[in-house]
N, C-alpha and C positions, 0 to 999 in steps of 0.2 A: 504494500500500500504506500503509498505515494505519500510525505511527510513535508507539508510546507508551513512555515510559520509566516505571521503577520506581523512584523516587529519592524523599529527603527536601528540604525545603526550601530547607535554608540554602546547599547548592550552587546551587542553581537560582536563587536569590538574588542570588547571588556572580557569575554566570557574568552575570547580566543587568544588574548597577551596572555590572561592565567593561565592556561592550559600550555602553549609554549614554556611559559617561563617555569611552570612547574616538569614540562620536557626537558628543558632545558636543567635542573636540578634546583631550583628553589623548591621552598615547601607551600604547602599550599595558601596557608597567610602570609605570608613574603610576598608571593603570586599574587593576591588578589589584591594588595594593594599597589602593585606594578600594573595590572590589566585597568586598575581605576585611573593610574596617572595618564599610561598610554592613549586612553578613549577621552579623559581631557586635554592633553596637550595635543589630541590631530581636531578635537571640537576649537581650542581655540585659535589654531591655525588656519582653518576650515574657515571658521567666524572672520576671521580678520580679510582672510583671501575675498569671500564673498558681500565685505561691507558692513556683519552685521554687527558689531564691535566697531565703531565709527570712531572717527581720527580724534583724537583728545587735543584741546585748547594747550597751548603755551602752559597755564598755569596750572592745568591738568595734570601737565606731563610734570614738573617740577612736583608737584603734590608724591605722585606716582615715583616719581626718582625718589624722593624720599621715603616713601613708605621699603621700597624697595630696600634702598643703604638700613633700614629700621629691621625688616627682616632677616637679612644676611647677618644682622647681628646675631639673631637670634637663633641663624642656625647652625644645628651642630659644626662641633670643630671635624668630625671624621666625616663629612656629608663626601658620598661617590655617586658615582654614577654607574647606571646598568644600564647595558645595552641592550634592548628589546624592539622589537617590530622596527628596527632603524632610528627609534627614540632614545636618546639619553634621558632617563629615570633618576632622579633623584635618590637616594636611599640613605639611611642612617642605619647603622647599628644599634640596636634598645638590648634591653634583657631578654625581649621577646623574639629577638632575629631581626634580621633586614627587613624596616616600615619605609617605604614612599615617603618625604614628608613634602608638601607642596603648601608653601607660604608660613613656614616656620611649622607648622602644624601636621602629626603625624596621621595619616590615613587608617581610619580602624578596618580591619579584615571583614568584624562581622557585621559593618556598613556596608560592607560592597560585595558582601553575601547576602544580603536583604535585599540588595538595589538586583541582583540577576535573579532571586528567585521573586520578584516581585514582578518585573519585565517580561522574565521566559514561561512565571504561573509553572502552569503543571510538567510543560515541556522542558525544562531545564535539565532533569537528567538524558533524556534523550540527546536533546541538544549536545549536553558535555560528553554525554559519547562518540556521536560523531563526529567531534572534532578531536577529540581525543583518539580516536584510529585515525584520524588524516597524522596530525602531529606524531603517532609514532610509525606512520608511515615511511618517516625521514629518520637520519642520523642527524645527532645535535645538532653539529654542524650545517649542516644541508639545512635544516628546521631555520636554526640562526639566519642563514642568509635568505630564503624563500617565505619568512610566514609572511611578510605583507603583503608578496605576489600574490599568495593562496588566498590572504585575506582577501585580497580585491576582487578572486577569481568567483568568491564565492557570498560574499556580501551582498545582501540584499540592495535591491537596482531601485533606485530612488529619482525624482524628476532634477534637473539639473539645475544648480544655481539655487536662488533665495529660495523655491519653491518648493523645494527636497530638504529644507533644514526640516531637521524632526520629525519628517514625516518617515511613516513605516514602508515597507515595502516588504517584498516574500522574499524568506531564508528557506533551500529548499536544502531540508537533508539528503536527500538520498543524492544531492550532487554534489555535497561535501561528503558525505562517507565514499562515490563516485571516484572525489580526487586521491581519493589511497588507496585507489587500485592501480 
């Protein structure tokens, strides 16, 4: 039977950095708050590309340069970076493992495990399986440098420009479990 969801993008995004990065050997809450940075930092590239994040005033920007110099205080002294989907991730070390942290502020796991089973409802384990036989489809390696081909290949097709922000479009499974054959 034929398995397509009606969803927007930026979960189907989210759902597919975790699953790489936990391919890749992060654990599963390291992962989910990788997958939450990754589907924000391509929404607000996305946003800026398409207008919808409009050009900030002179005194904007000075505000904004400062809040920025305010945060880099406050962020940790060991902050790296992970390389995922072609994004550099933010991450810190805690007690708890490698968190995201994006604007001083650590990403909680079981936020961004609320926000996919709240998006994908009852399909999410399906979902996480089929992408999880695409991704071990590949050697690490291989996964590292193709998941955002694959992403793209298999990402729900959206109308182009302002008119596709947020909107949903069809994730079809059986053409991602497809790509790992």
């Amino acid at each position: 039977m034929a398995k397509k969801i009606q969803i927007n993008r930026a979960p189907v995004l989210t759902l597919w950095a975790v699953i790489v990065a936990e391919r890749l050997g992060y654990d599963e809450k390291e992962a989910l708050t990788f997958g939450k940075a990754v589907a924000g930092l391509n929404a607000q590239s996305k946003g800026r590309r398409l207008g919808i994040y409009e050009e900030k005033s002179e005194e904007e920007k000075k505000k904004e340069e400062e809040k920025k110099k305010e945060q880099k205080r406050k962020e940790p002294a060991d902050l790296k970076f992970v390389e995922l989907l072609g994004r550099g991730v933010p991450a810190t070390k805690t007690s708890k493992g490698l968190r995201t942290v994006i604007k001083g502020e650590e990403i909680s796991p079981e936020s961004v495990q609320k926000y996919l089973e709240q998006k994908f409802g009852e399909d999410l384990d399906e979902v996480r399986a089929a992408m999880e036989k695409l991704a071990s489809a590949y050697a690490q390696k291989e996964l590292e440098s193709k998941a955002y081909d694959l992403y793209e290949k298999f990402r729900p097709e959206i109308p182009e420009g302002k008119k596709g922000w947020g909107a949903k479009g069809e994730l079809d499974l059986d053409y991602v479990r497809a790509l790992a054959e």
